[in-house]
C-alpha positions in Angstrom: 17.0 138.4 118.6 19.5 139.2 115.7 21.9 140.4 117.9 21.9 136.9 120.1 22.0 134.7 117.1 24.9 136.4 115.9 26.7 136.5 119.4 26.2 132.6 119.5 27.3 131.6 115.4 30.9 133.2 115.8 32.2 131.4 118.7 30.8 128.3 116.5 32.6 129.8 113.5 35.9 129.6 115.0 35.9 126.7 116.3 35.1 125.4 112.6 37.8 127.6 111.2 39.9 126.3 114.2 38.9 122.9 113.3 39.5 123.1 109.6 43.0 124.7 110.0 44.0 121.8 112.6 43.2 119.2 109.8 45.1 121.1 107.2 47.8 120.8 109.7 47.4 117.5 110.3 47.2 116.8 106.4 50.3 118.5 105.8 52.3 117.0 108.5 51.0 113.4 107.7 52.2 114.4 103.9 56.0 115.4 105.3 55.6 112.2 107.4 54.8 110.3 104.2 57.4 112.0 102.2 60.2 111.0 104.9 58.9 107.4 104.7 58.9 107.0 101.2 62.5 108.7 101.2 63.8 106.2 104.1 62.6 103.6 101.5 64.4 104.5 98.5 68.0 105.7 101.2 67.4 101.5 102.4 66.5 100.3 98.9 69.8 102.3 97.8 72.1 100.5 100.4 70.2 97.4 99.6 71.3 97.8 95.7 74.7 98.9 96.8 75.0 96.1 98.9 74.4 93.9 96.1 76.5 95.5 93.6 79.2 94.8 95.8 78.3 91.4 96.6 78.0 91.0 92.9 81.3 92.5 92.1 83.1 90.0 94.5 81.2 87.4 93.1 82.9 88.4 89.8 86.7 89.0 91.8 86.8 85.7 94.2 85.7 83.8 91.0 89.1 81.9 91.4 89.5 81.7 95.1 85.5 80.3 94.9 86.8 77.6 92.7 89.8 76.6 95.2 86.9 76.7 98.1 84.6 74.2 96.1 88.2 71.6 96.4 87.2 71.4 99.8 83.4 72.0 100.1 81.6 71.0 97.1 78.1 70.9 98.3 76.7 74.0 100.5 75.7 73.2 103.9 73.6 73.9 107.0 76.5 73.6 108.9 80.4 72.9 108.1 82.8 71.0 110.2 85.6 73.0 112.1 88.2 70.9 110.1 86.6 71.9 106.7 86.2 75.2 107.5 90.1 75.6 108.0 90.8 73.6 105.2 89.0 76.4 103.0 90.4 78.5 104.7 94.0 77.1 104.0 92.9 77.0 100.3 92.0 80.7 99.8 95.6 82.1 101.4 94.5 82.9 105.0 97.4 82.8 107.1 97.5 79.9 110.0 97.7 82.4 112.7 94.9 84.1 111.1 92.6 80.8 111.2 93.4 80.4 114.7 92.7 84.0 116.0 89.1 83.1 113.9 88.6 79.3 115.0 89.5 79.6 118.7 87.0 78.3 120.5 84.1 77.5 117.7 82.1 74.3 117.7 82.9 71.2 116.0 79.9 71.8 113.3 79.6 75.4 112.9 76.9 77.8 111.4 77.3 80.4 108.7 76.3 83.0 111.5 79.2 82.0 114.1 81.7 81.9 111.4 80.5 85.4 109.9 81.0 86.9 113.2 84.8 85.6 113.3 85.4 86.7 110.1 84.1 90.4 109.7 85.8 90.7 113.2 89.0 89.9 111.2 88.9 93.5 109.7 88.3 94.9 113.1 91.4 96.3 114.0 91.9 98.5 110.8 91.2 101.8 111.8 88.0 104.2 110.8 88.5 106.8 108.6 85.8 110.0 108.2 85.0 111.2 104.9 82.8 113.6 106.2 84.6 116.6 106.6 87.9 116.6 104.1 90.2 119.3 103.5 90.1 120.7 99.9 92.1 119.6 97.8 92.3 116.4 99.1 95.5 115.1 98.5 96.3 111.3 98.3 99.8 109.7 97.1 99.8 106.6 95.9 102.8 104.4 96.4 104.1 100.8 95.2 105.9 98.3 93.8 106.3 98.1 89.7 103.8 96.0 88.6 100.9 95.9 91.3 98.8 98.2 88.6 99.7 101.5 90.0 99.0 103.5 87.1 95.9 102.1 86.3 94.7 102.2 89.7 95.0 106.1 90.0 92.8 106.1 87.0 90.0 104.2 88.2 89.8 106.2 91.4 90.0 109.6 89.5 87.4 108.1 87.4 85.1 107.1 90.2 85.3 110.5 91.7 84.1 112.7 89.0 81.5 110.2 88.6 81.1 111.5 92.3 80.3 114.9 90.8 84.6 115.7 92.4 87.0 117.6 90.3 90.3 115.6 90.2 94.2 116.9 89.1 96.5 114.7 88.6 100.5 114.5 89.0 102.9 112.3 87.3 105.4 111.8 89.9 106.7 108.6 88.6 109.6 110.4 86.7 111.8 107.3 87.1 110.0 105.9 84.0 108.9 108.0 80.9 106.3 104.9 79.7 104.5 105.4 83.5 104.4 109.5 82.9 103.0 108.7 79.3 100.6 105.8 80.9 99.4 108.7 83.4 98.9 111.6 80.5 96.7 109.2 78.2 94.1 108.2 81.0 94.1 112.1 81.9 93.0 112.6 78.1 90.6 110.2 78.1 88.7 111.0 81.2 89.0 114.7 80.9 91.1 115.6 84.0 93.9 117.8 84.2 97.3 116.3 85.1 100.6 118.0 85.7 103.7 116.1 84.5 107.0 116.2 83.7 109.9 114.5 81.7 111.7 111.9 82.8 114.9 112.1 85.5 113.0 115.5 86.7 112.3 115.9 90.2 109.4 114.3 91.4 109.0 116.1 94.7 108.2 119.6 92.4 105.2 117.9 90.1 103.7 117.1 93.7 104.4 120.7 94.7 102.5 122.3 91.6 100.0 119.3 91.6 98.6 120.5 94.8 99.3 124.6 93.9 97.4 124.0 91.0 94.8 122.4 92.7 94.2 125.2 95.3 94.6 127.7 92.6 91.8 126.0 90.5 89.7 125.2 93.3 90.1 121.3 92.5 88.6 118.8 95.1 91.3 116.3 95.3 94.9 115.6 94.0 95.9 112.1 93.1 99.7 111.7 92.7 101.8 108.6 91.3 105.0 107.5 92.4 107.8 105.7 91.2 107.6 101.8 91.8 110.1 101.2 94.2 111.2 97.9 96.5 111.7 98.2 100.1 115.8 98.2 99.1 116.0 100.7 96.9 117.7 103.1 99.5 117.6 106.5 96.6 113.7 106.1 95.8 112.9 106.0 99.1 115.1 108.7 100.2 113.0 110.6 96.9 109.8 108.6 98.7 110.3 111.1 102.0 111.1 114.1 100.0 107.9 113.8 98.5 105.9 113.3 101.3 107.8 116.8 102.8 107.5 118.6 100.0 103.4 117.8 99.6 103.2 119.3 103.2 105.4 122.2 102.2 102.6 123.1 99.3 99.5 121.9 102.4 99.7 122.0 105.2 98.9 118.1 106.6 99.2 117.0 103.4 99.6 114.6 101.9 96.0 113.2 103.4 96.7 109.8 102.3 99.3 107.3 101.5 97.6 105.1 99.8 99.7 101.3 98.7 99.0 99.5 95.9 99.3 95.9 96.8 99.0 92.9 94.1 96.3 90.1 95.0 97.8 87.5 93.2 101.2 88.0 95.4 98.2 87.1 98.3 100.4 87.4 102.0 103.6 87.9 100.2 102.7 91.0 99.6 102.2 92.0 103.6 106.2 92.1 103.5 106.2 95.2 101.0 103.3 96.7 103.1 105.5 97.1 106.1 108.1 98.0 104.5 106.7 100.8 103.4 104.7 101.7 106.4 108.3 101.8 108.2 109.7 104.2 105.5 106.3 107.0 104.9 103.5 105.6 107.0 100.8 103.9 105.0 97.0 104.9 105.4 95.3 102.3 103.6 95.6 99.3 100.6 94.1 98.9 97.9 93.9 95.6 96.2 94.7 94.8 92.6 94.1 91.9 89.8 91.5 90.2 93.0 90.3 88.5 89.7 93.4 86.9 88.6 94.1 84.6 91.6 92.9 81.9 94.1 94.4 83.8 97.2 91.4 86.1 97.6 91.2 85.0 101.6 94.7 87.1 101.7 92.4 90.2 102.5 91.8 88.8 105.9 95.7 88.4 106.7 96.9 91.9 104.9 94.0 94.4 107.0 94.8 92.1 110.2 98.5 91.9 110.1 98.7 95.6 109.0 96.2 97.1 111.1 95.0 98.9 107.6 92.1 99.6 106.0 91.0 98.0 103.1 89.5 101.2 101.1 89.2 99.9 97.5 89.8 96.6 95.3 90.3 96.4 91.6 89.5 93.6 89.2 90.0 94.2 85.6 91.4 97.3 83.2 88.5 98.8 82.7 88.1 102.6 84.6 85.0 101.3 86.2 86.6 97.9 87.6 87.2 99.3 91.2 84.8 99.5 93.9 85.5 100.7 97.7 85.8 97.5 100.2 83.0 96.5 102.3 84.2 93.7 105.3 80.6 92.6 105.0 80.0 92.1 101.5 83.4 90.3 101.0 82.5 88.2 104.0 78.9 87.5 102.3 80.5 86.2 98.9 82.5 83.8 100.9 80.2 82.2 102.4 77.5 82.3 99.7 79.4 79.6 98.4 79.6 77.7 101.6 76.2 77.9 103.2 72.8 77.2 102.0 71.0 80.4 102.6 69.7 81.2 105.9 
């Protein structure tokens, strides 16, 4: 009798153990399943906040541009007529031919969805660029005219990528001017990066050659290096311009990574001229836009990633190292027509 009891309570046993383990199982996949939800949520509610930040910051930049957009449409609307819409347009700097390639074929009253299609297609044609996989260092020069806030630019990018948890060397190859090398050395004190300079009249294209040695030497993620503000006529900078751009690839291979111009948004499409200018002397990469803030031509963005065929990768309001932020076609459309549309 023992002997049958037993033979019939351990198949039962198993299947319990069996049973018990299958739960656990269960309970700890269910807990990684809740675990990926709950991180989904706070990867969305991060884009969501970034989203906003950047809406909010070109809230803060088109602040000028809004105002010249209000001329036209004072009231928001449901829906705004094709002539109004144009007229705005007009108002914030777009170029004609720009409106056109937008407007062709939209309604007579047309909705905030239609015209946000047009617009964010705008950008379109700008190439994709993948930050996934960058070489170390990274090496970007930055080029422009005198004035477009060069200097200042290069500091708020170095400063938003240490904030990245990126080391950063920088190289003062504007030696055309002593007050831009100076300019350079004081932002490098302040937010602790190392720079590599020069006095002024020295050769540029060797303080880009032992910016990037020193980088591989140290182990530094990227290289940011200024150049002298030149114009499109100045035949001896932009012979100095190329020699750079050699020399950088002399020190790494492929390098230098990015050309990166500074163009000033209060010159709004003038500035398109200097652009490809430039691109026809070194090859741009990308724009970034400066002093947004100070003007009313903040619908020159549309014309200037168009016309170029450029990516937009950063605008700047402000002198402060935290005033930049990287472009987003979709929250600069969104600002727009914030102040247009009553919200959907």
């Amino acid at each position: 009798m023992f002997s049958f009891f037993k033979k019939k309570k351990e198949p039962q046993l198993e299947e319990a153990l069996l049973e018990e383990s299958s739960k656990e199982e269960q309970k700890e996949i269910n807990q990684g399943r809740l675990e990926e939800i709950q991180e989904e949520k706070i990867e969305k509610k991060d884009e969501v906040n970034q989203d906003e930040e950047k809406k909010n910051f070109f809230s803060r930049a088109l602040e000028k541009t809004f105002a010249s957009i209000k001329s036209v449409v004072p009231q928001k609307k449901e829906k705004i007529s094709f002539d109004e819409i144009e007229e705005l347009l007009i108002e914030a700097d777009v170029e004609y031919e720009i409106i056109e390639k937008a407007m062709n074929g939209l309604p007579e009253m047309i909705t905030r969805k239609q015209l946000r299609h047009r617009l964010v297609m705008l950008f379109e044609h700008a190439p994709k660029v993948d930050f996934s996989n960058l070489p170390k260092p990274y090496v970007r020069l930055i080029i422009g005219v005198n004035g477009a806030g060069k200097t200042t630019t290069i500091a708020k990018l170095a400063n938003k990528l240490k904030k990245e948890g990126k080391s950063v060397i920088l190289g003062a190859g504007d030696t055309f001017r002593a007050a831009a090398i100076e300019q350079l050395s004081s932002w490098a004190t302040k937010l602790d990066i190392p720079i590599i300079k020069t006095k002024q009249g020295h050769d540029a294209s060797a303080v880009a050659f032992d910016t990037i040695s020193s980088a591989i030497a140290r182990n530094i993620d990227n290289v940011i290096i200024d150049t002298a503000g030149r114009l499109q006529t100045q035949t001896n900078l932009n012979n100095e311009l190329k020699k750079i751009v050699k020399v950088c690839n002399k020190a790494m291979s492929d390098a230098p990574h990015q050309k990166l111009m500074i163009l000033d948004g209060t010159q709004g499409n003038s500035a398109i001229a200097q652009a490809k200018a430039f691109n026809e002397i070194v090859g741009v990469d990308g724009i970034i836009v400066t002093k947004l803030d100070g003007t009313a031509k903040g619908g020159a963005l549309f014309s200037i990633s168009n016309q170029l065929e450029l990516p937009i990768f950063y605008v700047g309001i402000g002198e402060k190292q935290d005033d930049l932020i990287e472009f987003s076609p979709d929250s600069f459309v969104d600002s727009l027509l914030d102040e247009i549309f009553i919200s959907e």
